[in-house]
N, C-alpha and C positions, 0 to 999 in steps of 0.2 A: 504494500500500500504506500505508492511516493508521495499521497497525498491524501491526507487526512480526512475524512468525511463532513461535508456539508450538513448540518443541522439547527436551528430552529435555537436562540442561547435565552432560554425562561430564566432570567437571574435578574440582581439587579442592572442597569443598560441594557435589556433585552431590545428595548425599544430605540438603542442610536442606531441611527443610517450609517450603514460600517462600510469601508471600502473592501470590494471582493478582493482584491490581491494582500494588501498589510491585514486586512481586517482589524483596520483602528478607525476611528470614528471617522467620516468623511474630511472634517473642518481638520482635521490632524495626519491624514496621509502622509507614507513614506515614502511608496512606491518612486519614489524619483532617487531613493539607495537603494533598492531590493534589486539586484543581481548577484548570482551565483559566479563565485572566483575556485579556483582547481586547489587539492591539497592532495599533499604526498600521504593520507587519510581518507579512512572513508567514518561516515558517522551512522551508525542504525539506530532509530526510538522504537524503545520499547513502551509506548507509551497506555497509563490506564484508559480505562474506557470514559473515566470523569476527564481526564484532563485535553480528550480529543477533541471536546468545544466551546473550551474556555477562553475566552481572549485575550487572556492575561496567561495562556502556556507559551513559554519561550522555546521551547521546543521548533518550533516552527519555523521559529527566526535563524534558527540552522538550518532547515529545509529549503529557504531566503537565497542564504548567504552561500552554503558550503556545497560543491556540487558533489555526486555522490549520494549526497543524504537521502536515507529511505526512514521510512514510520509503519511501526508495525505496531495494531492493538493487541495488548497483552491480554492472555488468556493461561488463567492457569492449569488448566487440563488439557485446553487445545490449541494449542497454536498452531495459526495457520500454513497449510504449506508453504507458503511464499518463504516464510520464516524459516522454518523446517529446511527448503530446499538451498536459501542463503548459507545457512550454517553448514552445511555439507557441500559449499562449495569450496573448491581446493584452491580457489583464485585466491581466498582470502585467509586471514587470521583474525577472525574472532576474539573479542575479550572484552568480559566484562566489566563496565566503571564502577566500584563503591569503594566507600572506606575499607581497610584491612583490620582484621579480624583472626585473633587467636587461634578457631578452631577453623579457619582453611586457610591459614599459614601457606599452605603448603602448594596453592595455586595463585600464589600473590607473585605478580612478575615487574621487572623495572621495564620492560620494553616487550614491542611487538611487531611482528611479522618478519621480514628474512626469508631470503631463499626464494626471491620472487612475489613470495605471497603480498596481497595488503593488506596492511595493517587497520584494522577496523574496531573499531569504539563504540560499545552495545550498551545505548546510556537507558538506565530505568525512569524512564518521564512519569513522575507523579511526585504525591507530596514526601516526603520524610517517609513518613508510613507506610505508605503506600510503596514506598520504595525497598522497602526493606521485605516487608511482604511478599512482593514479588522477588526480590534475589534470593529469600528461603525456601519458598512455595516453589518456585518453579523448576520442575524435576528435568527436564530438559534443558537447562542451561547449568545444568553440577558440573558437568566434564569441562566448563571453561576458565581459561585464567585468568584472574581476577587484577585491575590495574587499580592505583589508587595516582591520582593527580597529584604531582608534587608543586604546593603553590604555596603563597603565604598573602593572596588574596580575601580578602572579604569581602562579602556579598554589598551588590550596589543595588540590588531589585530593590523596587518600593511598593510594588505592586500589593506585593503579599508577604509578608516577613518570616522568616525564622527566628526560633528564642536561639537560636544558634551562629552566630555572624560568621563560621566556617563551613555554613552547609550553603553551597551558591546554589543559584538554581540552572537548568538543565541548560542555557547560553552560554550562563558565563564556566561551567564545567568546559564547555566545548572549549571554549576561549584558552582557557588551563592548559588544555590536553594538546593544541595547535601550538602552544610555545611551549612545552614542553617538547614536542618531538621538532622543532628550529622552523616552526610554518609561524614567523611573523606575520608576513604579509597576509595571510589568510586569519589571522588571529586577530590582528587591525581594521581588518573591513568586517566581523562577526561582531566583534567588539563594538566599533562606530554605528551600525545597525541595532547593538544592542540599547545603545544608549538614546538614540532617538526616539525607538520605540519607547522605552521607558519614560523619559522627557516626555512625550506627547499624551502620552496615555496620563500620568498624572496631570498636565493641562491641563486634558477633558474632565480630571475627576473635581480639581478645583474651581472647574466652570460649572458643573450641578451641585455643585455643594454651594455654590454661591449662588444661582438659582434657588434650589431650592428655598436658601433663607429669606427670601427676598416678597 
């Protein structure tokens, strides 16, 4: 799935006129950064089923920026063959993004791919919880090796906070992981598209919030 499904957003802003491509509210479009730039990377969302129509998933904003990027909804009994058949392709190397963890030690690696393969980054897109959830539950991805981003970044989203300023969200992970393996230049244009998006979508929020009191 290289593109996320199309659906109906019942929340609060259900009701802004969003533009189809950023899908940020019309008066705040991006669309004049959203091109995709190459990386020596490829990026897979594994993403929850809540966070595929939320406007505020940064997820997507890799899907934008980084060419490569596929999005796959997470299912924990079934995932789809697409998923299924990517993983068992020999083009690539697989590995999983989270923190490291004591009891699988022992699939925690500093680096990936070699020997032709590419090197591909299978980020868990959902909240904290949800995140963790899915890298326990999910029986099909045990045999993979586990990366953890080596950064010393804190989170700049505003959208939605963490009680944790080292847990970034699904972007700026990508952003990490691209200077991490020496893709500045792709880490620069993910990053700049991060930030606009950000910017703009709090504009809107402080423009109904000022409405409303009014």
């Amino acid at each position: 799935m290289d593109n996320p499904p199309r659906k109906p957003f019942v929340a609060r802003g259900s009701g802004v006129l969003r533009c189809e491509g950023c899908r940020l509210p019309q008066e705040v479009c991006i669309c004049e950064w959203r091109y995709r730039v190459p990386a020596a990377c490829q990026f897979w969302l594994l993403t929850h089923r809540y966070e595929l129509y939320k406007p505020t998933n940064t997820g997507r904003l890799i899907l934008d920026s980084i060419e490569g990027t596929r999005i796959f909804e997470w299912s924990r009994t079934e995932p789809s063959d697409e998923l299924m058949a990517a993983l068992n392709d020999e083009r690539y190397a697989p590995c999983l993004v989270f923190p490291a963890g004591d009891d699988y030690q022992e699939r925690m690696v500093h680096q990936v791919g070699g020997e032709g393969r590419i090197p591909v980054y299978i980020i868990l897109d959902g909240t904290w919880r949800q995140a963790r959830r899915m890298f326990r539950h999910s029986r099909y991805l045990q045999h993979l090796p586990v990366i953890e981003p080596q950064t010393d970044r804190l989170s700049r989203y505003q959208l939605r906070r963490s009680t944790i300023d080292q847990h970034l969200c699904t972007a700026e992970v990508a952003v990490a992981l691209l200077e991490q393996v020496g893709n500045q230049a792709a880490a620069d244009h993910l990053e700049g598209y991060f930030e606009r998006f950000n910017r703009s979508y709090i504009a809107t929020r402080r423009r109904w919030a000022k409405r409303g009191s009014e």
